[in-house]
KEMI-526395 format. One line per 5 residues: number of its first residue (from 1); their letters; for each residue x, y, z of N, C-alpha, C, O. Coordinates in steps of 0.001 Angstrom, whole numbers, plus 500000, padded with zeros to 6 digits. Atoms other than C-alpha are relative to their C-alpha. Layout:
BEGIN
NUM	a	X Y Z X Y Z X Y Z X Y Z  ...;
//
This chain:
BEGIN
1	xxxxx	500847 498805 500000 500000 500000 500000 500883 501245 500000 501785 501272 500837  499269 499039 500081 501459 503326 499018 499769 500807 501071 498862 500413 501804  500204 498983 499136 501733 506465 501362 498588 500609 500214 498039 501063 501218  500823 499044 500000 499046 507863 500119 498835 499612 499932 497901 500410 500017  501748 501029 499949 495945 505042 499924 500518 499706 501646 499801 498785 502039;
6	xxxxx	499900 500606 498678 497507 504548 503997 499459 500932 500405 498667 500606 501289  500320 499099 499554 496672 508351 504481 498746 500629 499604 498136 501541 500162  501283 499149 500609 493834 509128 502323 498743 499855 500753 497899 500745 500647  501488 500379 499237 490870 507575 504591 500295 501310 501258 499283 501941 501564  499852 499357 498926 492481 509886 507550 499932 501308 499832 499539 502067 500718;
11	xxxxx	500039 498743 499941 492835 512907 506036 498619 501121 499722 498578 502351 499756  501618 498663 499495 488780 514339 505983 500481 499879 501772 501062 500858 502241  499891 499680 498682 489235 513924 509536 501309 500917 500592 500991 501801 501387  499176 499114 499215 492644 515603 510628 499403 501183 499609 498988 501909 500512  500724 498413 500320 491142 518853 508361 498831 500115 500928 498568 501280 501225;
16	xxxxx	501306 499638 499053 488138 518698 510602 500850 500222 501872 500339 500871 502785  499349 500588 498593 490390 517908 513920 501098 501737 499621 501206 502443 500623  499629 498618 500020 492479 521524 512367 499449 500902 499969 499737 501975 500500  501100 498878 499965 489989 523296 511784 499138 500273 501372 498654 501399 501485  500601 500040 498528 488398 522985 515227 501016 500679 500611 500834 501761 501170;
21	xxxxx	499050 499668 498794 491649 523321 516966 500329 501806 499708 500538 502603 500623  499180 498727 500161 492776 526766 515002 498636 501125 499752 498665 502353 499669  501280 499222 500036 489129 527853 514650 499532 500617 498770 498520 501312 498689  500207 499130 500750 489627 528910 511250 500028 498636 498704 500767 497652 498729  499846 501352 501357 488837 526512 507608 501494 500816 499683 502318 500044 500174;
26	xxxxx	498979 499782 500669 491888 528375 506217 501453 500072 500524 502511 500117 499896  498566 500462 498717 494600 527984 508958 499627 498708 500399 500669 498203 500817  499911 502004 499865 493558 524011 509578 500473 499883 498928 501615 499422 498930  499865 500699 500946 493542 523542 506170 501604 500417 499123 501963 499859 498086  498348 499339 499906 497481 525576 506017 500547 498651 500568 501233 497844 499941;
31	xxxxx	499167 500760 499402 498410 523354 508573 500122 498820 499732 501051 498159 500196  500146 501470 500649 497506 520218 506881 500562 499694 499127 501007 498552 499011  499473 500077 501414 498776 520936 503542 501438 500055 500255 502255 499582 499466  498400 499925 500072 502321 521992 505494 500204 498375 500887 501349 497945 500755  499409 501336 499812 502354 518289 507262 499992 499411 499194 500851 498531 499233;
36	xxxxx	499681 500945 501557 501667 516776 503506 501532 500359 499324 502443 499637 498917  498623 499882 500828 504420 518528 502076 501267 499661 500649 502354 499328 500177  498403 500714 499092 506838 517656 504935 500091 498615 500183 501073 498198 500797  500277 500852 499799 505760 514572 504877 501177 499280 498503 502208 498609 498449  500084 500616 501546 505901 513890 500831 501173 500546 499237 501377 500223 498067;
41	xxxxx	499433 499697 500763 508739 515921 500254 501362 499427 500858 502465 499813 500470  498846 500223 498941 511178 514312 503202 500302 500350 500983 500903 499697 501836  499010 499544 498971 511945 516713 505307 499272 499461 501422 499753 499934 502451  500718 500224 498411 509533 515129 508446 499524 498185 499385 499063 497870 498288  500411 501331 500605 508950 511178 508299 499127 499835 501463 499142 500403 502556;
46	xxxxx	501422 500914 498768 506031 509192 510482 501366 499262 501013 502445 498927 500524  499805 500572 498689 507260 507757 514138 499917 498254 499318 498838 497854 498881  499866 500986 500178 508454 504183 513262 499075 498750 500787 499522 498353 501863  500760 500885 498660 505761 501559 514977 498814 500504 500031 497949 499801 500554  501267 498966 499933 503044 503994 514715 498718 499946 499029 498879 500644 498028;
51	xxxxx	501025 500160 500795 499615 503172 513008 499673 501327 499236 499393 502314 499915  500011 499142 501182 499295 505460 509556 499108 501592 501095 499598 502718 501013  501309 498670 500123 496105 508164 511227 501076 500248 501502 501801 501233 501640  498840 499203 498544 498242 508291 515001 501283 501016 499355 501655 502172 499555  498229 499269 500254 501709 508943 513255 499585 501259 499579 499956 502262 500188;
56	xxxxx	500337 498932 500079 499664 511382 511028 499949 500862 500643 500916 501623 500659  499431 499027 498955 498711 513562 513764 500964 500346 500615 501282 501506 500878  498811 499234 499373 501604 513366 515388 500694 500894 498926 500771 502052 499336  499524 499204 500752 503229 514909 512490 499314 500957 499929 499975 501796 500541  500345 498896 499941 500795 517713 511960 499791 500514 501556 499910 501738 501502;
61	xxxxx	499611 499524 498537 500785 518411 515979 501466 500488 499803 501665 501693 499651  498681 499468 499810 504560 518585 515970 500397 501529 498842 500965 502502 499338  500370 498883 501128 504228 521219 512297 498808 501376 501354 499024 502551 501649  500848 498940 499542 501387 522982 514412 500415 500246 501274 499858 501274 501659  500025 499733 498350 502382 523109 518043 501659 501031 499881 501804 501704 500901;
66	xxxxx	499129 498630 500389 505747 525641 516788 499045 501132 500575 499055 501624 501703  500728 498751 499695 503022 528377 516311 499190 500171 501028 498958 501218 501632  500624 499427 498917 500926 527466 518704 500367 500645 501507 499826 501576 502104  499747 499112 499227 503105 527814 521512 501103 501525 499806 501967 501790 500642  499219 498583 500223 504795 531405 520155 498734 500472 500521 498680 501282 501446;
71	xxxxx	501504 499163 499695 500937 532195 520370 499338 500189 501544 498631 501104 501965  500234 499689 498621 500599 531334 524058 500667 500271 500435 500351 500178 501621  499401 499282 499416 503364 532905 524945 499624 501471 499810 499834 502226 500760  500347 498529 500458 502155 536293 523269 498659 500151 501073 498343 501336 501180  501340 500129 499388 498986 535790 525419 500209 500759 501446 501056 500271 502195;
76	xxxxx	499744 499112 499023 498800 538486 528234 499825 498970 501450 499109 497976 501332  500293 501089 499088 498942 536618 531816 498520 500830 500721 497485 500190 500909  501425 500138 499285 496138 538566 533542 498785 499656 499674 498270 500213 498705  501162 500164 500007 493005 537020 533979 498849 501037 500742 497730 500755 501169  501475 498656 499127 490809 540179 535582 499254 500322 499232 498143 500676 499628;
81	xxxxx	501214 499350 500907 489160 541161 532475 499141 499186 500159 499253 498014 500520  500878 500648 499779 486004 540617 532443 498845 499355 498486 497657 499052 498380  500487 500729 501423 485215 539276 528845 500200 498766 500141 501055 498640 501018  500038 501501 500256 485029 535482 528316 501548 499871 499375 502553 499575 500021  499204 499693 501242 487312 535899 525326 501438 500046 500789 502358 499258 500568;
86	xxxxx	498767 499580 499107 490013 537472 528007 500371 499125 500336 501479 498650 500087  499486 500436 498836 489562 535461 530553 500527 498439 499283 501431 497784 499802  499532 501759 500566 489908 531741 528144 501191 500499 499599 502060 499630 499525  498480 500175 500627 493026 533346 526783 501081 499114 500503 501876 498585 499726  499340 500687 499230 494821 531565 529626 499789 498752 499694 500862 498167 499842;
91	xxxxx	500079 501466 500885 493768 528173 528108 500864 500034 499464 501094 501087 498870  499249 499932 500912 496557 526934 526529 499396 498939 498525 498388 498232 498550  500418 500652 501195 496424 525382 522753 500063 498973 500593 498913 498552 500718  499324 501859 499811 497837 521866 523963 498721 499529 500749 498280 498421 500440  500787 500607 499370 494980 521687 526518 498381 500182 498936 497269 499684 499105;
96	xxxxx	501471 500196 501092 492343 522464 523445 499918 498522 498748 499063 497976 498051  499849 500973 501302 494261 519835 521270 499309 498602 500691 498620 497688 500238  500142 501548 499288 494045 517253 524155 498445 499491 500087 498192 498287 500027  501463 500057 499705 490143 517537 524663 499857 499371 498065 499412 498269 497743  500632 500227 501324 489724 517423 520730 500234 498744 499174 499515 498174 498354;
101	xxxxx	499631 501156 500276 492095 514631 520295 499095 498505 501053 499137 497330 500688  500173 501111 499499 490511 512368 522738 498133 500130 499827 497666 499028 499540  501142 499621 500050 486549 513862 522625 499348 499778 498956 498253 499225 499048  500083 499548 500920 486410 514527 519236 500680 498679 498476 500043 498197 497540  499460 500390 500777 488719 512687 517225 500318 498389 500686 501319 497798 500281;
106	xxxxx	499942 501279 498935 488349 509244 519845 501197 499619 499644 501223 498511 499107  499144 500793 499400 491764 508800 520245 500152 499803 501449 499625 500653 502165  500174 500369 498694 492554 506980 523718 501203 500809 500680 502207 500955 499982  499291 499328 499430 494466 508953 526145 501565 499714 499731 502403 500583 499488  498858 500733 500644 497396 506582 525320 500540 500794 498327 501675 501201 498077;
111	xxxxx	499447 499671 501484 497573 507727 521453 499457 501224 500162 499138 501517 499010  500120 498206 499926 496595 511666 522398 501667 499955 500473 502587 500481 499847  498552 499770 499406 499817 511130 524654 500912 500343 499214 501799 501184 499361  498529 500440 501326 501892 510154 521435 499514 500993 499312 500207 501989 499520  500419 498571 500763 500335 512735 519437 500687 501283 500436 501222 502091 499677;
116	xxxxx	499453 498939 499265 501493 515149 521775 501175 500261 500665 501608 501382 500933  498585 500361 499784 504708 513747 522975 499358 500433 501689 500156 501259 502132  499672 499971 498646 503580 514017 526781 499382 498785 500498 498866 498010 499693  500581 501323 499317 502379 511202 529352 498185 500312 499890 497621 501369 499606  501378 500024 500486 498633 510253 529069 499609 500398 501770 498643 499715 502112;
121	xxxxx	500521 499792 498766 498144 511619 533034 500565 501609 499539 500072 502389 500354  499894 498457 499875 499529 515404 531852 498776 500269 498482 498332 501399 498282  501332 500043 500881 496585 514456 528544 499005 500455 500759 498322 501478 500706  501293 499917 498911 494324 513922 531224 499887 501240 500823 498725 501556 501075  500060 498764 499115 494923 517040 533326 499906 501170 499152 499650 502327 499488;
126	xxxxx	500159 498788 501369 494901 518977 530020 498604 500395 499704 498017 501474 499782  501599 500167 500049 491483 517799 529247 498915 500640 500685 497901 501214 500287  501090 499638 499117 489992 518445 532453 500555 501548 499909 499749 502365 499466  500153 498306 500209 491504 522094 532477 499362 500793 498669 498822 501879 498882  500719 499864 500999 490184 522643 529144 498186 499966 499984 497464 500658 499267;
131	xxxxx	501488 500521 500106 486553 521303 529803 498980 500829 501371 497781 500815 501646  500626 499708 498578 486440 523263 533355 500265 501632 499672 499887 502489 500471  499626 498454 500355 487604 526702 531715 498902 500179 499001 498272 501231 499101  500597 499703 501053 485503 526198 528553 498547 500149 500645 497953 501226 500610  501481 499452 499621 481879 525422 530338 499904 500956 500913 498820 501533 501001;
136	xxxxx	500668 498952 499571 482474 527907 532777 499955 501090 499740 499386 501976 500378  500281 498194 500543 482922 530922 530703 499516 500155 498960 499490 501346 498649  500814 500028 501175 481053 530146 527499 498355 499511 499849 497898 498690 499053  501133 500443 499734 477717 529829 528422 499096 500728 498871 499190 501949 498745  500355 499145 501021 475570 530650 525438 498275 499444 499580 497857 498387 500052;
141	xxxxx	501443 499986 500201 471682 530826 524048 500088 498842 498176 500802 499033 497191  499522 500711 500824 471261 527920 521646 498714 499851 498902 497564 499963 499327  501192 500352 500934 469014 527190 518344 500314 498369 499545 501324 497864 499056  499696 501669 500575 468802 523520 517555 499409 499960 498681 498260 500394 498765  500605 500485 501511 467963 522590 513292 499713 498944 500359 500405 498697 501347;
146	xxxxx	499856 500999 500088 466829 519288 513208 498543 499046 500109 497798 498801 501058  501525 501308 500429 463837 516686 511669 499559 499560 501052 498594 499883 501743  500105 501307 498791 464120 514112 514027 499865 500402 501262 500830 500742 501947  500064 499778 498725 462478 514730 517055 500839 499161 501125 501084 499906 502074  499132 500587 499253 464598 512251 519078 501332 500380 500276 501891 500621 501346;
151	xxxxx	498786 499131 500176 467597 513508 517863 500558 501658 500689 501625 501986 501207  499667 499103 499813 466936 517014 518389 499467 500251 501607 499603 501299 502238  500255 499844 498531 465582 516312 521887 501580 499757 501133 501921 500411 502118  498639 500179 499910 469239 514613 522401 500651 501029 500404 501137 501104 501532  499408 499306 500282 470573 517379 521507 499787 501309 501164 500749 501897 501659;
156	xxxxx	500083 499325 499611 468929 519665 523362 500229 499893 501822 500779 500650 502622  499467 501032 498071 469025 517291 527256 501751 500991 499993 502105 501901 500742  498333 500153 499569 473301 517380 526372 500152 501814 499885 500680 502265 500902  499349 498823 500054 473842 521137 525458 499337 500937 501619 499936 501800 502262  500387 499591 499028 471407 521902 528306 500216 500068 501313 499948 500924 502156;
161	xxxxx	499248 500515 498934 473288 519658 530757 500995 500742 500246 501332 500835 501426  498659 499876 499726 476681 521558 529843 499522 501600 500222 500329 502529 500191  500020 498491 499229 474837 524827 531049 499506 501239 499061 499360 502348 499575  500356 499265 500708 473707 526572 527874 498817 499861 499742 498451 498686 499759  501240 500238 500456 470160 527287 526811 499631 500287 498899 500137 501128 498155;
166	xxxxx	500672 500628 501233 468035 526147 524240 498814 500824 499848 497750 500534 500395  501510 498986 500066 465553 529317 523067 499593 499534 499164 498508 500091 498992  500564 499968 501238 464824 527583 519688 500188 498294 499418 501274 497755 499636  499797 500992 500572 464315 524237 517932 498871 499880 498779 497667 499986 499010  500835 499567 501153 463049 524251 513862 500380 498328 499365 501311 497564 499621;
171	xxxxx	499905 501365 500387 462530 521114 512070 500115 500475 497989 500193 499430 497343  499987 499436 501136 462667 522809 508450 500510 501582 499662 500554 502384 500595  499044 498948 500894 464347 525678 506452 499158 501163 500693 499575 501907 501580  500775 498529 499632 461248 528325 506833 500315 500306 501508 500752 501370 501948  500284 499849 498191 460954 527573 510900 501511 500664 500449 501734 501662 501133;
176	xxxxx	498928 499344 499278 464562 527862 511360 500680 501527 499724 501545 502107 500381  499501 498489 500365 465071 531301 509579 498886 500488 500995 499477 501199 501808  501131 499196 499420 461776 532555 511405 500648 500406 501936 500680 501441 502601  499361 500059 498808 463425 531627 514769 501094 500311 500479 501386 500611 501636  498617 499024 499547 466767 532812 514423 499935 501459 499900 500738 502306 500290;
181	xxxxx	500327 498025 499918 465320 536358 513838 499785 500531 501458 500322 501341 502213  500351 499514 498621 463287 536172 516690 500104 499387 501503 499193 499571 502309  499451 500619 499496 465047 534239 519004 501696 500831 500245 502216 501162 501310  498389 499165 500375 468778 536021 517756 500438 498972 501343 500367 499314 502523  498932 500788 498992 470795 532742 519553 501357 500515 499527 501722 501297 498649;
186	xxxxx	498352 499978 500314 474414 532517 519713 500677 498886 499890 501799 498684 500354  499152 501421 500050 475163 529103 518829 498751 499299 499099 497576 499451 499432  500706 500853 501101 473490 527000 516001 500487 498463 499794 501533 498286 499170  499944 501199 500435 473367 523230 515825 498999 499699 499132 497834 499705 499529  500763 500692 501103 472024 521836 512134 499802 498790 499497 500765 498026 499567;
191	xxxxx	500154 501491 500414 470997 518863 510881 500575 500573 498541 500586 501783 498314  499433 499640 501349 472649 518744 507035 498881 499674 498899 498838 500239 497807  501739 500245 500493 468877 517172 505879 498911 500010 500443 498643 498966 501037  501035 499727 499029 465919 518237 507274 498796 499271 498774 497837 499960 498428  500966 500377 500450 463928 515799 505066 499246 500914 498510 499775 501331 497480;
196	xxxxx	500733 499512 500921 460973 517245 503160 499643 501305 500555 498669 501993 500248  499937 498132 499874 461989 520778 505067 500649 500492 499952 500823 501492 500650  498825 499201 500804 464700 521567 503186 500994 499780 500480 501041 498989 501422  498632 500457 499824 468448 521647 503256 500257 501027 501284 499861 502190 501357  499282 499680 498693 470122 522325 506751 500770 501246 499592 500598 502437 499849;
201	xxxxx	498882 498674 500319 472999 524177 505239 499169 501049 498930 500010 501919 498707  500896 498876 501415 470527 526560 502289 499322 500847 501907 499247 502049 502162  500493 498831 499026 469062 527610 505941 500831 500617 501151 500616 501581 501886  498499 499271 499129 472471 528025 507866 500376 501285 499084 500554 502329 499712  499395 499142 500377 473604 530221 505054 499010 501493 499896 499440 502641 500009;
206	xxxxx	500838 499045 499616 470024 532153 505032 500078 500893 501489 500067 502110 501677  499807 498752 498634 470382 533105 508878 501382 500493 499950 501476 501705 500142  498401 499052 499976 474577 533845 508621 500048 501024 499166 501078 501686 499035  499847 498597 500344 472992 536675 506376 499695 501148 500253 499756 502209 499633  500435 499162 499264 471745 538205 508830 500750 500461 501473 500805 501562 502019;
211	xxxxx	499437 500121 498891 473700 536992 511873 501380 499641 500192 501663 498670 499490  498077 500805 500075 477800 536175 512559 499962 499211 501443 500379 499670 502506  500192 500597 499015 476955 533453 514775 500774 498782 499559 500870 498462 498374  499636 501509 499973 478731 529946 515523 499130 498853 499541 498059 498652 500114  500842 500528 500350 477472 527402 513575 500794 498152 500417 502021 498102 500503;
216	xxxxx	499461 501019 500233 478107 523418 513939 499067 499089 499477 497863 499098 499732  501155 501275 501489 476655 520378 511128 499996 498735 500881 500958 498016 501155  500394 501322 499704 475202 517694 512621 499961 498737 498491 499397 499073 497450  500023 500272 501930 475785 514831 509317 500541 498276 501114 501287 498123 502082  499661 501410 500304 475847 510784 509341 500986 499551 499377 501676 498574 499667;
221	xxxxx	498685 500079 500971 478275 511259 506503 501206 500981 500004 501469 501409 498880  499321 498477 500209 480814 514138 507126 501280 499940 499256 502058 500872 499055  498738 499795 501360 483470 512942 504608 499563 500742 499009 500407 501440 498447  500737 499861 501213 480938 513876 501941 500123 501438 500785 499466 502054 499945  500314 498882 500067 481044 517319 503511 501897 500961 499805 502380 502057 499521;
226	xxxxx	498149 499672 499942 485151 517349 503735 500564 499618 498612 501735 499238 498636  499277 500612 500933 485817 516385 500191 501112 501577 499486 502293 501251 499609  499150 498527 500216 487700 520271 499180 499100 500253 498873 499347 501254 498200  500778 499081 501276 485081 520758 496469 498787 500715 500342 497885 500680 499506  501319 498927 500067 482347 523232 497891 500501 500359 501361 501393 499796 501995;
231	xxxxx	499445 499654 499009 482386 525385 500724 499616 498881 501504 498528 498336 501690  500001 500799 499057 483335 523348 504163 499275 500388 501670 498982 501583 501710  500447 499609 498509 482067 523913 507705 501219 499717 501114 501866 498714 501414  498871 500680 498803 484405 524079 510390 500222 499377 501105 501241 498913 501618  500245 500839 499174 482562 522698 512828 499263 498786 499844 498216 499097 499277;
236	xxxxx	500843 501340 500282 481012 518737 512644 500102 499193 501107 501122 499027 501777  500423 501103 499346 479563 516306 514589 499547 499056 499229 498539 499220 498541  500193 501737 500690 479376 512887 513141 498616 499392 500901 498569 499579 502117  500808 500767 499143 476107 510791 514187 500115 498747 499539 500114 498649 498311  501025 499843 498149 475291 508740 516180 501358 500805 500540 502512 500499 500241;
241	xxxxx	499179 499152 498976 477043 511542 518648 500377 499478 501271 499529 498638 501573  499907 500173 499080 478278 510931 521622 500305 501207 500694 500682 502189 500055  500124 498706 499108 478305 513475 524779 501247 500813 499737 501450 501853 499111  498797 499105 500261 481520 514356 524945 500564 500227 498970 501756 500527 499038  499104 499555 501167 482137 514948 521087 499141 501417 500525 499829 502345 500950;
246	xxxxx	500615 498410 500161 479167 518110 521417 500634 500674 501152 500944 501859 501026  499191 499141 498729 480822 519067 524869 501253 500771 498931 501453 501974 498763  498790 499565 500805 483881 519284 522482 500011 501134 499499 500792 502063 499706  500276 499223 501333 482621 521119 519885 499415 501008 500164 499638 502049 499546  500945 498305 499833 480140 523639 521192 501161 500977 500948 501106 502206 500911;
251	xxxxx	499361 499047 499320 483128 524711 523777 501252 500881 498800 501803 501981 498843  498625 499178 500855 485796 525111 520612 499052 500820 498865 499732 501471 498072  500840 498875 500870 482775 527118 518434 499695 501199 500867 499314 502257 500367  500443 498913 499040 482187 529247 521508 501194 500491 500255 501115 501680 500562  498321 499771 499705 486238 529513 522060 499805 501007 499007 499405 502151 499222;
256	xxxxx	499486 499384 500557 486927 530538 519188 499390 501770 498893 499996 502725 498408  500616 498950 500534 484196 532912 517626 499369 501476 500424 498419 501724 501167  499629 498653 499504 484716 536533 517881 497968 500352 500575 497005 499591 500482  501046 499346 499322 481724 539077 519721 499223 500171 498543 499549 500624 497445  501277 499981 501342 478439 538652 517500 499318 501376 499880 499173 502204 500780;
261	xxxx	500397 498936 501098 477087 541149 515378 498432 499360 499711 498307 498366 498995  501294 499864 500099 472841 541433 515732 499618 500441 498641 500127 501425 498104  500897 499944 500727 470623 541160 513078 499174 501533 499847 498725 502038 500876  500221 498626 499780 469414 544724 511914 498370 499736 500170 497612 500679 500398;
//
C-alpha cells in the first residue's frame, strides 16, 4: 500500500480535527497541507511503529504546536478582564488539542499522549483544564435545526446539561430562519437534511445573512462534507454523537468565535 491510499481515509478527519483546533477553515487547512508537504517531500517522516492516522497527527501536531506555543506565549497573563474571550486566553492550545484529540477525534488517552509527545496523566489534566475553563465561561443561548424529534431532543438534554440554553428548535428551512430572527441565539446546531423541510445548510447560510453566529453540522456522513470541492464547515459532529464529542465542539465554536454582530 502506498503512502498515500495509507493516508487518504484519515485525512477528511485531521482537516476537521484543524479546523476545530485553530478555529479557522483556512489555517487548519494551512496546517495540513504543510504536514503533507513535509511529509511527501522528506523533510519530516512518520514515528516508526506507529499506526498510519496516530503517526499522522503526530506529524501535523509537531508542524502545528511551533506556532501554537509562540501564540501562548504572546497571550497576556492577567486574567481580571472581564470578557470570556480574556479570561479563556489563559487556556493553553495543547489543553484544546488534548480535549479534541481524545473527545472529538476518539483517540485513547494513550495515542493523544503520542500525538502530543507528553504522558497520558499530563493528557488527562489537560482535558479536564480545558473542559472546566471552557463550560464555565462560554455559556451561550442555543438554536437547535433538526427533523428528528429524538435527535433534536438529544441534543437539546446534552447542550442543556453543559449549562447553555436552548431558546429555539426548527425542524425545516422556513421555521429555522423565522426563529433565528426572533430568538437572535448565539450558537446553532444543524441537521445537514431536514427531510421534506429543506436543506440544513441553504438555511444556515440564510440566517449567517443576517447573523455572525457559531454554527456546527450535525451529518451521518461528514466525509461527503470534507471532500475540498464546495464550501466546508468548520465545525462537525458525526452521528450517532456521543456526549463528549458536542461538549467538544460547542466549547471550541464558543472559544473561538469573535463578539456577534445582531441582526438589523
Amino acid at each position: 500500500m502506498s503512502a498515500t491510499e495509507a493516508f487518504a481515509p484519515h485525512l477528511p478527519y485531521l482537516r476537521r480535527y484543524a479546523r476545530a483546533l485553530t478555529g479557522s477553515q483556512q489555517s487548519g487547512d494551512s496546517y495540513v497541507r504543510a504536514a503533507l508537504t513535509a511529509l511527501l517531500t522528506g523533510d519530516n517522516s512518520l514515528t516508526q511503529g506507529l499506526s498510519p492516522r496516530v503517526g499522522l497527527y503526530q506529524l501535523f501536531n509537531a508542524i502545528w504546536s511551533i506556532s501554537a506555543s509562540q501564540l501562548d506565549r504572546a497571550q497576556p497573563p492577567s486574567m481580571t478582564a472581564t470578557s470570556p474571550e480574556v479570561r479563556l486566553s489563559a487556556l493553553s492550545a495543547e489543553s484544546r488539542a488534548a480535549l479534541l484529540l481524545t473527545a472529538v477525534e476518539s483517540f485513547t488517552l494513550e495515542e493523544a499522549a503520542i500525538i502530543l509527545s507528553r504522558t497520558p496523566e499530563e493528557v488527562e489534566n489537560a482535558i479536564v483544564d480545558a473542559q472546566r475553563k471552557i463550560e464555565g465561561e462560554l455559556v451561550s443561548k442555543v438554536m437547535i435545526i433538526e427533523d428528528e424529534p429524538i435527535i433534536a431532543l438529544d441534543l437539546e438534554n446534552l447542550v442543556t446539561e453543559l449549562g447553555h440554553e436552548v431558546v429555539a428548535t426548527a425542524a425545516t428551512h422556513d421555521e429555522a430562519v423565522k426563529q433565528a430572527h426572533l430568538k437572535k441565539p448565539g450558537l446553532i446546531l444543524a441537521d445537514i437534511n431536514l427531510g421534506e423541510g429543506g436543506s440544513g445548510i441553504d438555511a444556515v447560510a440564510d440566517i449567517l445573512a443576517s447573523f455572525d453566529i457559531p454554527v456546527i453540522f450535525v451529518t451521518a456522513y461528514p466525509e461527503k462534507l470534507l471532500t475540498g470541492e464546495r464550501p466546508e464547515p468548520t465545525y462537525l459532529i458525526a452521528k450517532p454523537f456521543l456526549p463528549e464529542t458536542v461538549q467538544a465542539t460547542v466549547g471550541q465554536a464558543l472559544f473561538f468565535h469573535p463578539v456577534r454582530r445582531k441582526a438589523a
